[in-house]
C-alpha positions in Angstrom: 9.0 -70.2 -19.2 12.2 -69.4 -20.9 15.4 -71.1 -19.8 17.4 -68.2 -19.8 15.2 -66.7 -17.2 15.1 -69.5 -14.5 17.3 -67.6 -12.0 14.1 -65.0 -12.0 11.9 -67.2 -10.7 10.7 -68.3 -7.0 11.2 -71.9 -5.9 7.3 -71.8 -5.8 7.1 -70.5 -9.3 9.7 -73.5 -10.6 7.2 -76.1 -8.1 4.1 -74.6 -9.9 5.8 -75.1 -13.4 6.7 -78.7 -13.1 3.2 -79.6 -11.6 1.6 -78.0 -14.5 4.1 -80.4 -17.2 2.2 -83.4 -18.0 5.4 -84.7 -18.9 6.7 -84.8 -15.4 6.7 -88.0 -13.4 8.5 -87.4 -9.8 8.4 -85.9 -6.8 9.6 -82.4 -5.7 10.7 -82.5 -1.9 12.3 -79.0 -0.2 13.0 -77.3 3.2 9.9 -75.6 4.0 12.2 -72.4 5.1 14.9 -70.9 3.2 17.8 -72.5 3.6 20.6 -70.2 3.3 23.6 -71.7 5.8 25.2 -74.7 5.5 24.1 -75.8 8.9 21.0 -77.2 9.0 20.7 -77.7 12.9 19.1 -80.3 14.9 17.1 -82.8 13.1 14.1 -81.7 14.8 13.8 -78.8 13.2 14.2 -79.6 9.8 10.9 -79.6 8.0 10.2 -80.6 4.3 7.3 -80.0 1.7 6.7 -82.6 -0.6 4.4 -82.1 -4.3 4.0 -84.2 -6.6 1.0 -83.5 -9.2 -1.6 -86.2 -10.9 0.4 -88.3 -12.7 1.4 -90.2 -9.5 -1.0 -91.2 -7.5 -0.2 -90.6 -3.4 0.8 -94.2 -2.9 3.2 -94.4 -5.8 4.7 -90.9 -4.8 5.2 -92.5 -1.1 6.9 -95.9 -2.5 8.4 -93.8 -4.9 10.2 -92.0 -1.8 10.9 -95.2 0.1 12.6 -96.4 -2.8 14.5 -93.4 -2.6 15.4 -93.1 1.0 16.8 -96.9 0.7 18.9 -95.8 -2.2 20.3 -92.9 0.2 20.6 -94.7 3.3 22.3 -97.9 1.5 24.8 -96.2 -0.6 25.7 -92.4 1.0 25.3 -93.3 4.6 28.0 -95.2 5.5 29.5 -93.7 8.6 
């Protein structure tokens, strides 16, 4: 993949890349729709998809996104 050519690739096709890295250590979460207004409407029908590839095992990915969630709730949820 050549960096000059990332805006010609899906959002699946960048997912599938970053899996493949054994370099990469994270998580990937996105809408499971396209997401092209600013408006995301009621909670309810917001709906993620969440990868992460073998270099984190499913518990560590899942304490790895509770560590984020308190990170986001704590400091950008104030009001």
């Amino acid at each position: 993949m050549d960096s000059h050519d990332l805006a010609l690739y899906t959002t699946p096709e960048l997912i599938a890349e970053l899996m493949r890295r054994t370099t990469f250590l994270g998580v990937v979460v996105h809408a499971d729709g396209e997401q092209r207004t600013a408006d995301w409407g009621p909670a309810a029908d917001r709906t993620f998809k969440v990868h992460f590839n073998g270099n984190l095992c499913p518990a560590r990915a899942s304490r790895l996104l509770d560590t984020v969630a308190e990170h986001l709730d704590r400091d950008h949820c104030e009001g």
